[in-house]
Backbone as numpy.savetxt, mean C-alpha at the origin, in Angstrom:
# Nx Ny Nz CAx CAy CAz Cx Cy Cz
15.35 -9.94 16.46 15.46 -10.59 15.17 15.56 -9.52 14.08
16.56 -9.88 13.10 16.70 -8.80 12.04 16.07 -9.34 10.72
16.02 -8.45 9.92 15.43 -8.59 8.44 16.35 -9.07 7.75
16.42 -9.80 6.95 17.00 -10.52 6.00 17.19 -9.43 4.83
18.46 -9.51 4.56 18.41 -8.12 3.38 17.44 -8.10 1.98
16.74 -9.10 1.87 15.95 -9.10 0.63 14.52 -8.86 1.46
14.35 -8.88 2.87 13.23 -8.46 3.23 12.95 -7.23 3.02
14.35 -6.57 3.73 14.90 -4.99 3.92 14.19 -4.71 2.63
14.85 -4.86 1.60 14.74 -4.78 -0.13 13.33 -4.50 -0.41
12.59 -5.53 0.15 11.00 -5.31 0.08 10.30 -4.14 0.72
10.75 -4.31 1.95 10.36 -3.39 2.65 10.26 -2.00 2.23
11.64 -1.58 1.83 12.32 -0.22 1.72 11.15 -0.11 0.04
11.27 -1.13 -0.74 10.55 -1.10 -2.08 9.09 -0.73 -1.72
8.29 -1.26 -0.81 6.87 -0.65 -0.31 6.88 0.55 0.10
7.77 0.98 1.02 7.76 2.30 1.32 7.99 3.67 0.32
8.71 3.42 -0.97 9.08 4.21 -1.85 8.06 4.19 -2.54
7.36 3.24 -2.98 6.10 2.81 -4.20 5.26 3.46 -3.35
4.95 3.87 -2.29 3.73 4.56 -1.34 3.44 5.82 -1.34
5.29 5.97 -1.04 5.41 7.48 -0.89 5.79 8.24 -2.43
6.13 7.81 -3.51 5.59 7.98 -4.90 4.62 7.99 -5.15
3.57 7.40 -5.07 2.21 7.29 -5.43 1.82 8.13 -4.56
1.69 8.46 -3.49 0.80 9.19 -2.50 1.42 10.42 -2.15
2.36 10.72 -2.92 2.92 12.05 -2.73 3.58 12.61 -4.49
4.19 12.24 -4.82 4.64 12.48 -6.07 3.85 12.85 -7.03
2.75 11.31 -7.02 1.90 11.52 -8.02 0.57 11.64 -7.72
0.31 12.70 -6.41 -0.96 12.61 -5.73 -2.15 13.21 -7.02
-1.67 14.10 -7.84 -2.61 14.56 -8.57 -3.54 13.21 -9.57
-2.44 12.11 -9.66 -3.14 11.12 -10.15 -4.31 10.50 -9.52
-3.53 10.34 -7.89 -4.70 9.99 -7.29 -5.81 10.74 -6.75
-6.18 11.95 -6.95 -6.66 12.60 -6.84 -8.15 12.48 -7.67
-7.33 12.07 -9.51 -8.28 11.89 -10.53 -8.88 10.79 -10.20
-7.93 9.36 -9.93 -8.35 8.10 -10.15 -9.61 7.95 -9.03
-9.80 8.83 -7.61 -10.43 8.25 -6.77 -11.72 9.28 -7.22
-11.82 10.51 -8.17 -12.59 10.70 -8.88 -13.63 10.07 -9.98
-12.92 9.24 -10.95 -13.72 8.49 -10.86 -13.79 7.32 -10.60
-13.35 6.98 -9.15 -13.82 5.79 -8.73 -15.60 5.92 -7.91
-15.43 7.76 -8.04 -17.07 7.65 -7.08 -16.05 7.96 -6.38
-15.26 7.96 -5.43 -15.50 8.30 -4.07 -14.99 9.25 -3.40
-15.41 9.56 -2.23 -15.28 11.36 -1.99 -14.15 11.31 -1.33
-13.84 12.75 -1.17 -12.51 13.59 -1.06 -11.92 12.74 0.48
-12.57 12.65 1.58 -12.65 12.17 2.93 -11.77 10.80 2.57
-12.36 9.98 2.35 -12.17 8.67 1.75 -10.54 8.49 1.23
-10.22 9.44 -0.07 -8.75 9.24 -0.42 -7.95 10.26 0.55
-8.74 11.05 1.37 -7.58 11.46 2.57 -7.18 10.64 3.49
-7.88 9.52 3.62 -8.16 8.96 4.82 -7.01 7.43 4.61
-7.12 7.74 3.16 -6.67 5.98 2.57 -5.09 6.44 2.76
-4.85 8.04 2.18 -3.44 8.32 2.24 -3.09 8.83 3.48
-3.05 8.89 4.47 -2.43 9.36 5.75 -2.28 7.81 6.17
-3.36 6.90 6.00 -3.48 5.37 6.17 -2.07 4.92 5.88
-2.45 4.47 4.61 -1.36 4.32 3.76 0.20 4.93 4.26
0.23 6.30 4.48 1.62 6.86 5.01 2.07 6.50 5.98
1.33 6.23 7.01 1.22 5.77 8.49 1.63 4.62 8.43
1.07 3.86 7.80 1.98 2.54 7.51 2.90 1.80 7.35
3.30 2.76 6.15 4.83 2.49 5.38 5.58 3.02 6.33
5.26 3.97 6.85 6.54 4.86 8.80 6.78 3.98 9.59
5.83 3.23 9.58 5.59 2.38 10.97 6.51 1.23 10.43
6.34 0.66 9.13 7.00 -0.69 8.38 8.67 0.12 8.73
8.64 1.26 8.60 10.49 1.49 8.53 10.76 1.76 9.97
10.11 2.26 10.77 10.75 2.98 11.91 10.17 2.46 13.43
9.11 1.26 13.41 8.47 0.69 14.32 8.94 -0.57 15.00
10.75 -1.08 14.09 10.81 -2.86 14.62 9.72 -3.54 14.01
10.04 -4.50 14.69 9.72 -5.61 13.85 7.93 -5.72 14.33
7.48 -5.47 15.49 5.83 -5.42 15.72 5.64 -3.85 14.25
6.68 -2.84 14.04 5.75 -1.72 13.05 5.84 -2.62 12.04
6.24 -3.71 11.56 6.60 -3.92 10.43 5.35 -4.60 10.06
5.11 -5.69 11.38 3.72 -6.72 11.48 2.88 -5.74 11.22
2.55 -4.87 12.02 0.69 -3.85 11.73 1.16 -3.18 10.58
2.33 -2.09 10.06 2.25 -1.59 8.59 1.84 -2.72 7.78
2.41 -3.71 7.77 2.03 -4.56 6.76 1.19 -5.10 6.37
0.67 -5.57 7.57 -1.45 -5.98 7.88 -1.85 -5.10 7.09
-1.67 -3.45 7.57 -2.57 -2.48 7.13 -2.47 -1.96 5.87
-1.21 -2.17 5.06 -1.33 -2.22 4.16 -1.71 -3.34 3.08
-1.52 -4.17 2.84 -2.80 -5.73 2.58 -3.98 -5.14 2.71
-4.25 -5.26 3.78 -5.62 -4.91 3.94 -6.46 -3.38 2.99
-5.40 -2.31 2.42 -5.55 -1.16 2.00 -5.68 -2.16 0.38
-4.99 -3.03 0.29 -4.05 -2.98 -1.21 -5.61 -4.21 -1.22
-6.33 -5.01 -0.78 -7.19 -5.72 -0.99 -8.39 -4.71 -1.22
-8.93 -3.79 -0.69 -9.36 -2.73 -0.59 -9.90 -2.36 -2.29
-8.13 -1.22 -2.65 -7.64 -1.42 -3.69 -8.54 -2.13 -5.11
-8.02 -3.41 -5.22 -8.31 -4.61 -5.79 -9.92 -4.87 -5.75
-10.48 -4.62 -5.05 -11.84 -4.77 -4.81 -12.31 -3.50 -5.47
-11.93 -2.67 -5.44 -12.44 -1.22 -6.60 -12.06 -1.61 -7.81
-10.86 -1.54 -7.99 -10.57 -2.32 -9.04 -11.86 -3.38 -10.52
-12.09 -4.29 -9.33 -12.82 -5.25 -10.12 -14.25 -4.38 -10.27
-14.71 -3.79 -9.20 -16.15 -3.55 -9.12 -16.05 -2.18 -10.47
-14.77 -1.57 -10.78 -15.10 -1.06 -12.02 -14.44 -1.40 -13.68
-14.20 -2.48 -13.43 -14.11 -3.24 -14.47 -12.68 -3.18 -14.83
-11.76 -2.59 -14.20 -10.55 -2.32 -14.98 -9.53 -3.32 -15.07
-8.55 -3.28 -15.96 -7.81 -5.00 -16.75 -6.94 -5.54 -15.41
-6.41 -6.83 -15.69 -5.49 -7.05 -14.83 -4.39 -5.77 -14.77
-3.98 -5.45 -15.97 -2.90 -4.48 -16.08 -2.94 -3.58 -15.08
-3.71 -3.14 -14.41 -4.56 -1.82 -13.82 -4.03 -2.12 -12.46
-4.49 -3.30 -12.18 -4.86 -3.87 -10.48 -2.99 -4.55 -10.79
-2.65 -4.69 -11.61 -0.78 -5.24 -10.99 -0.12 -4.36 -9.99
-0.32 -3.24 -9.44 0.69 -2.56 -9.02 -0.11 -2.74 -7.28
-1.18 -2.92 -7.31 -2.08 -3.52 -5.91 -2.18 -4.63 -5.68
-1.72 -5.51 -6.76 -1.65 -6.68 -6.66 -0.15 -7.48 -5.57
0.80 -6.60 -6.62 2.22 -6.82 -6.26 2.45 -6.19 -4.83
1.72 -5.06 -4.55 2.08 -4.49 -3.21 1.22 -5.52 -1.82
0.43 -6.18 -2.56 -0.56 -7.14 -1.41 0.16 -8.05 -1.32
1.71 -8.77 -2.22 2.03 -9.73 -1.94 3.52 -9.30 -1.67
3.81 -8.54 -1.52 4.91 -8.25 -0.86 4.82 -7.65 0.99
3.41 -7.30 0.83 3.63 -6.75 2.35 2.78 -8.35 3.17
2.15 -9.54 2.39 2.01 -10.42 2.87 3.21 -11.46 3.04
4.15 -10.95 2.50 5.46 -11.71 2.89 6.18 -11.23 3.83
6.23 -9.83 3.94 6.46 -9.32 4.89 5.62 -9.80 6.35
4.28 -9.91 6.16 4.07 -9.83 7.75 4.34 -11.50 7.96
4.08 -12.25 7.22 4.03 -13.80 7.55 5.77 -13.84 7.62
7.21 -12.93 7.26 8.00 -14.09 7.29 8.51 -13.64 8.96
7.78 -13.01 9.69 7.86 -13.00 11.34 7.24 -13.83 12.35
């Protein structure tokens, strides 16, 4: 079974927003998980996660596409849950928001 080109679209869109954020603009995340409290281990762990993921969503078929996508949801709920516990606006949590509902369309439209 193949991807529907607006899946593709999604897909290929998670993988770029990942690997921007977790590589491009790692120094951001670097700060942000600063002060989120949490230690160095933790945002290494979230980004190899995270990378591992988005590889697997492009280069795994359609089962990499199911577990990248789980695992990312599951990262991007994560996310969202820091988020709230430090108070920050909706504005903040949109870009974890949008990535939790794109990789939940992804795994449900298999």
């Amino acid at each position: 079974m193949e991807l529907s080109l607006g899946l593709n679209l999604v897909r290929t869109l998670v993988f770029c927003s990942v690997v921007f954020v977790w590589v491009v603009r790692y120094s951001n995340i670097v700060e942000e998980f600063k002060q989120f409290g949490y230690p160095n281990w933790l945002r290494d762990l979230v980004g190899i996660s995270k990378l591992t993921f988005v590889t697997l969503m492009m280069t795994g078929g359609m089962e990499g596409i199911r577990v990248g996508s789980i695992g990312i949801s599951l990262l991007m709920l994560a996310a969202l849950a820091t988020h709230v516990r430090i108070g920050n606006p909706l504005l903040k949590m949109l870009p974890s928001l949008t990535l939790l509902v794109f990789n939940l369309v992804l795994f449900f439209s298999h």
